[in-house]
C-alpha positions in Angstrom: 13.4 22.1 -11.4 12.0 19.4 -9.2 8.6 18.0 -9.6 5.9 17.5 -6.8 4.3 14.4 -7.1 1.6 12.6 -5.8 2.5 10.0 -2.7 3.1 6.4 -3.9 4.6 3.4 -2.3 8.1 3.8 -3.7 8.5 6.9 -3.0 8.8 4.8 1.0 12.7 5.3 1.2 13.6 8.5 0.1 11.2 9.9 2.5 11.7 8.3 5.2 15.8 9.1 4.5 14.4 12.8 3.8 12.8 12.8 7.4 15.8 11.3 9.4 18.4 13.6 7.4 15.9 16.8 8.6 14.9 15.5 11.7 16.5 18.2 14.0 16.2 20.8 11.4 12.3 20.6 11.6 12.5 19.8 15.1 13.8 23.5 15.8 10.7 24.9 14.6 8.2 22.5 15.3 6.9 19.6 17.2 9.4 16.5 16.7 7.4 14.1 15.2 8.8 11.4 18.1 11.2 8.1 17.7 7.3 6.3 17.5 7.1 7.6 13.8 10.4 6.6 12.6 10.2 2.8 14.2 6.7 2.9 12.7 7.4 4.4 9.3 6.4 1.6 7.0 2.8 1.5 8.5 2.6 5.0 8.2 3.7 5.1 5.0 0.7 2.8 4.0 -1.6 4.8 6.1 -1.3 7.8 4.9 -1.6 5.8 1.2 -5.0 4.7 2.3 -6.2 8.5 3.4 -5.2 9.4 -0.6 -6.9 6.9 -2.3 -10.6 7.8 0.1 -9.8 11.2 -1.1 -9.8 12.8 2.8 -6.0 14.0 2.1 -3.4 14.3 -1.0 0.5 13.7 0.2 2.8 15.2 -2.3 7.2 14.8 -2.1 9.3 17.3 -4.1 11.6 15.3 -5.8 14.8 16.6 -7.0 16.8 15.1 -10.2 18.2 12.5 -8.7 15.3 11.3 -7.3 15.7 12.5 -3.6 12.8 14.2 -1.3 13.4 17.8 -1.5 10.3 18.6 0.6 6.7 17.4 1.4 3.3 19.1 0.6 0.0 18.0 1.5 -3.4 19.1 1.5 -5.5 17.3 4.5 -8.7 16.9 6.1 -10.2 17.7 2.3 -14.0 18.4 3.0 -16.6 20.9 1.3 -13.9 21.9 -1.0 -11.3 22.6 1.0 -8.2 21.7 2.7 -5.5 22.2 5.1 -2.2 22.8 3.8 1.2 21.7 4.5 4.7 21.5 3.7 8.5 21.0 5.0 11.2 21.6 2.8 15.1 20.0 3.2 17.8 22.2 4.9 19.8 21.8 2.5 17.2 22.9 -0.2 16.0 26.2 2.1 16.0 29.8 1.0 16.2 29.4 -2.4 12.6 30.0 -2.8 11.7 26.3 -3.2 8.9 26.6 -0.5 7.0 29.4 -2.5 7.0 27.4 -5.7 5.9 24.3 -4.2 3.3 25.7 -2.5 2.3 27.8 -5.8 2.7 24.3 -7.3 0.4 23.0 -4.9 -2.5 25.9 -5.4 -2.6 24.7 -9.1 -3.1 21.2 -8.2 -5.9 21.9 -5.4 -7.9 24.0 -8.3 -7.1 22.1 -11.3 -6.8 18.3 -10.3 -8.9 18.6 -6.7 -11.1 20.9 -7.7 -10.5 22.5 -4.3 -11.6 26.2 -3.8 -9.7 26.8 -0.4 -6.9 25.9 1.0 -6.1 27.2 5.0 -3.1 26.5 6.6 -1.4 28.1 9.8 2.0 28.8 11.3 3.3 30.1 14.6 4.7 33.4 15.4 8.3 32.2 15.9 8.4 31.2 12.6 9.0 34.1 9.4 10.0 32.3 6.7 6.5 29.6 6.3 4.6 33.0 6.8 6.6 35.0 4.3 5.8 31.9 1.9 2.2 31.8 2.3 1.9 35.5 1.8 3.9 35.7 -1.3 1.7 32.6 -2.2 -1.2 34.8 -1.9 -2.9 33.8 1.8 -4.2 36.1 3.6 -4.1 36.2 7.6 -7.5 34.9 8.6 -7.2 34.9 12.4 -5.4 33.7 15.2 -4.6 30.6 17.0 -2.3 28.3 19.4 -0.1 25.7 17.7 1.6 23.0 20.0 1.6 25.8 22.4 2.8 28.5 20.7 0.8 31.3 19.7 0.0 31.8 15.5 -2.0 32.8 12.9 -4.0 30.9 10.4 -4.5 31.7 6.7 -6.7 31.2 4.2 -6.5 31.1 -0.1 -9.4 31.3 -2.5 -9.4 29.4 -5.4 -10.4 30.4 -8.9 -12.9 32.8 -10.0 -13.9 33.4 -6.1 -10.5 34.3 -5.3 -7.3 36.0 -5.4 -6.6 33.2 -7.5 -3.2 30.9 -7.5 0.0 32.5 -6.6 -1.4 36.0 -5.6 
């Protein structure tokens, strides 16, 4: 099974190969993240490193065996116990349920090493199979809203003894 793991310089490489092998995969569903991000990647990359370590966000990579980025999941703007949530899983690593065991995954690690007690997170319309995931993760439709144009919903998860608890 692969392991999510907490963002760290080396994992530079493999991500940034994860992101260009996915680009127009991703891209079909949502927002390109623009030729400015890949030219960019290594300042990024250090960025994002410096948002972890103040504690406003937690960047995770699925890795798989061989040590190749399977997917991305990360919990930002962290605040008053809480967080957004993310994630982007590989093409080639799609529909095998992947997506609803990271995120699971992810749940844990916002309770037990954050000590989050809700995580949101939001999709558009156009997309089933991120809403499929966070229902069978155990979020529950929360309201609606407009994402890069597109109408969608947003979603929230409580966390521990206030909540549905992890992996509903």
């Amino acid at each position: 099974m692969p392991e999510l793991q907490l963002l760290r310089p080396d994992h530079a490489p493999a991500l940034l190969a994860f992101e260009r092998e996915n680009r127009a995969y991703f891209a079909a569903s949502i927002p390109d993240r623009g030729d400015d991000y890949f030219a960019r990647f290594d300042e990024r990359h250090r960025a994002l490193l410096a948002e972890q370590q103040a504690g406003d966000c937690y960047f995770h990579v699925l890795v798989g065996a061989g040590g190749d980025v399977l997917g991305r999941v990360n919990l930002v703007d962290v605040a008053d116990g809480a967080a957004d949530l993310g994630y982007r899983i590989a093409e080639r690593a799609a529909g095998r349920g992947l997506a609803t065991w990271a995120v699971r995954e992810m749940c844990g690690l916002a309770l037990g090493r954050y000590g989050l007690t809700v995580l949101r997170a939001a999709t558009d319309l156009d997309n089933a199979a991120p809403r499929a995931v966070l229902s069978r993760a155990g979020f529950t439709v929360t309201g609606e809203t407009e994402l890069s144009g597109r109408p969608g919903l947003t979603y929230a998860l409580g966390l521990g003894a206030d909540g549905p608890g992890v992996g509903g």
